[in-house]
C-alpha positions in Angstrom: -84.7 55.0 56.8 -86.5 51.9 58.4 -86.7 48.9 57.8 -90.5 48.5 56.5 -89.5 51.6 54.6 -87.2 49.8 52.7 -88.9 47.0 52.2 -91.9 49.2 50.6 -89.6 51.5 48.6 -88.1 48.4 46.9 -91.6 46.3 46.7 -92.8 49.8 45.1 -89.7 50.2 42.9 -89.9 46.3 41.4 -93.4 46.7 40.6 -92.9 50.0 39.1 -89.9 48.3 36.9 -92.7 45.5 36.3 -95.0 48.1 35.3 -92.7 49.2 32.8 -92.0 46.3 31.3 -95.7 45.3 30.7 -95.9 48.9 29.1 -93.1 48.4 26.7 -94.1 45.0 26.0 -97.4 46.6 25.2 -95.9 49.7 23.4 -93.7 46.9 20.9 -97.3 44.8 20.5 -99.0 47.5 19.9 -96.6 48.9 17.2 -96.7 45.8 15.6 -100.3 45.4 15.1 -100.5 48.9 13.9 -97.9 48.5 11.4 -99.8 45.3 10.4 -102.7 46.5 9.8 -101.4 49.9 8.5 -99.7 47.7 5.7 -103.0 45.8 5.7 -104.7 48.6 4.9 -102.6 50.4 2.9 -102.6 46.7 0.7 -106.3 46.7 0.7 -106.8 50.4 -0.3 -104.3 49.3 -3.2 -106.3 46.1 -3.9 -109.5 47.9 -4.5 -107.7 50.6 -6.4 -106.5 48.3 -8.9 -109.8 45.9 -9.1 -111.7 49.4 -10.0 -109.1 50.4 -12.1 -110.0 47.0 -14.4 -113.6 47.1 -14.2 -113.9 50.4 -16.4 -111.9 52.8 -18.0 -111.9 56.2 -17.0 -115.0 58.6 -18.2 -112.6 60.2 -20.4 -111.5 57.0 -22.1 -115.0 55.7 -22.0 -116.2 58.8 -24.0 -113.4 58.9 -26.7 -114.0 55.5 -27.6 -118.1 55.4 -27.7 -117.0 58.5 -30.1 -114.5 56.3 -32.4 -117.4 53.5 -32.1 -120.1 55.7 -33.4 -117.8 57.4 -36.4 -116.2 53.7 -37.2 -120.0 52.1 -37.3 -121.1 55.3 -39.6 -118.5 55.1 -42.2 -118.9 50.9 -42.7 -123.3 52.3 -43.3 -121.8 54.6 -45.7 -119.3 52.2 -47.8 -121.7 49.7 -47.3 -124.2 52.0 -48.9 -121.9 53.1 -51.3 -121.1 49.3 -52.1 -124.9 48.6 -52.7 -125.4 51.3 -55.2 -122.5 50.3 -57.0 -123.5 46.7 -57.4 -127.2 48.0 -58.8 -126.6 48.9 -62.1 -124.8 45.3 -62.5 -126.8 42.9 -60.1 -130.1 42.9 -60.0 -130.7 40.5 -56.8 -128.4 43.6 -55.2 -129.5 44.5 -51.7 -132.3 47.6 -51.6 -131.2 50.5 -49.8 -132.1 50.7 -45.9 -133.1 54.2 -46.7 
């Protein structure tokens, strides 16, 4: 082998080991920005998860308690009711009926 042949097999085999350096510097920056924003992600996907999770309850839970609302405001009409025409025979200023 000459001596230019040399000379360009190991100027070709220093950039090549350059080359590879830059890549794997590149690989290890790369990796970290991915983890980064995989965790970033993965903490904002949990962040809205959670800040939907507080605004309402479920449609389920929203159901069962418009149900105990509605049967909880019913029975106070009916003891208040029941309250009013008790108090008639005895008061007189008692409050009519809402019927």
């Amino acid at each position: 082998m000459g001596r230019v042949a040399r000379y360009e097999l190991a100027n070709t085999v220093s950039r090549l080991e350059t080359a590879a350096a830059d890549l794997e510097e590149a690989a290890a920056s790369n990796l970290a920005i991915f983890k980064a924003a995989r965790t970033e992600g993965t903490a904002r996907a949990e962040l809205a998860r959670s800040r939907r999770a507080r605004m309402l309850p479920r449609r389920k839970d929203l159901d069962k308690v418009t149900r105990y609302e509605t049967h909880l405001e019913r029975s106070l009409s009916r003891m208040l009711r029941q309250l009013q025409e008790m108090r008639a025979p005895d008061d007189p200023d008692a409050l009519p009926s809402e019927e």
